[in-house]
C-alpha positions as CSV (number, residue, x, y, z in Angstrom):
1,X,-7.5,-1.3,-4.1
2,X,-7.7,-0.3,-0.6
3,X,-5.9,-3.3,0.5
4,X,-3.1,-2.6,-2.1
5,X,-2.5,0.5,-0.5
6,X,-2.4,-0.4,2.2
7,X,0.6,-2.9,1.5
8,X,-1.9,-6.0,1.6
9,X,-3.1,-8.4,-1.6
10,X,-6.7,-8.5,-1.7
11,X,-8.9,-11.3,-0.4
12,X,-9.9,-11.8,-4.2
13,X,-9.1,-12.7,-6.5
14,X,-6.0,-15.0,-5.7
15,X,-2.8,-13.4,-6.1
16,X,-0.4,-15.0,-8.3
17,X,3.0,-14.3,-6.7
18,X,4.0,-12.0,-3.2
19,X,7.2,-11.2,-2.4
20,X,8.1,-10.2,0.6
21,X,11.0,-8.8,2.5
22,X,13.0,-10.1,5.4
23,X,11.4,-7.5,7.5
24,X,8.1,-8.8,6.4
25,X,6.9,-6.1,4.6
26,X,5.4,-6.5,0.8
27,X,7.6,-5.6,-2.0
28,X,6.2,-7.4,-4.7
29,X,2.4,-8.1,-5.5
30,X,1.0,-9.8,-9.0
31,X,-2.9,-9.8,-8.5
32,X,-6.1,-8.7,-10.9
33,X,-3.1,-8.5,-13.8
34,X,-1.5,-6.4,-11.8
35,X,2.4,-6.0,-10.6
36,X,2.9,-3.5,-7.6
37,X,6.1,-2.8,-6.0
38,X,6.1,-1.6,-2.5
39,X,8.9,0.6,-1.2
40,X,9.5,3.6,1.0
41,X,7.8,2.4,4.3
42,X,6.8,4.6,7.2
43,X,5.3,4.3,10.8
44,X,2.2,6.0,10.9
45,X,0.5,5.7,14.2
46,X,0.5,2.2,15.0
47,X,1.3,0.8,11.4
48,X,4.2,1.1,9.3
49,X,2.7,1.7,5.3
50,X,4.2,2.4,2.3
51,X,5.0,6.0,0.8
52,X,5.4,4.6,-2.8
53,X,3.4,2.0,-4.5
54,X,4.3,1.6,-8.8
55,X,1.7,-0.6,-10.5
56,X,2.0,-2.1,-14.2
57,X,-0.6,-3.7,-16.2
58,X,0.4,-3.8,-19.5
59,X,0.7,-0.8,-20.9
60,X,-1.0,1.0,-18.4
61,X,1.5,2.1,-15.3
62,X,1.1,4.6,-12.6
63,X,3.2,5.3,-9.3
64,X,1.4,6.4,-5.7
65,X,3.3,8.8,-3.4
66,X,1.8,8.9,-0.7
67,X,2.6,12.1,1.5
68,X,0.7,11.9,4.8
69,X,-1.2,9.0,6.3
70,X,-4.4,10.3,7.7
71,X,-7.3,7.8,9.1
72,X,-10.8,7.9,8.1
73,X,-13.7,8.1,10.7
74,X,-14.0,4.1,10.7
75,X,-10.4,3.6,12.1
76,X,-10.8,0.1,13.4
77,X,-12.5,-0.8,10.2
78,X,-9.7,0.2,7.9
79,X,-7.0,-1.1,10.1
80,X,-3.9,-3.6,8.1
């Protein structure tokens, strides 16, 4: 999930489809049964992130406002 929000698929499983804008940011992700829509991007720092991620998998949905961007101690770690 920390790839997800961070407007990335995961490494695994494969993700079944990724669409993305002609800025080259995510919009749409399918992965793990999952469909996450990407919108409301921001610069944060050096990286531009989203503010609002919606997931759907089945009958289960939530949507992810995200506020304020603030990095953990391992910075270079959790870099996209």
């Amino acid at each position: 999930m920390r790839h997800w929000i961070k407007g990335m698929p995961a490494a695994t499983p494969p993700y079944g489809e990724m669409v993305v804008g002609p800025d080259g940011r995510l919009q749409r992700l399918e992965q793990s049964g999952w469909t996450l829509t990407y919108s409301d991007y921001r610069r944060h720092d050096e990286w531009i992130l989203p503010g609002k991620i919606r997931g759907t998998n089945g009958d289960v949905g939530f949507t992810l406002v995200i506020g304020r961007w603030q990095p953990g101690p391992d910075r270079e770690a959790d870099a996209p």
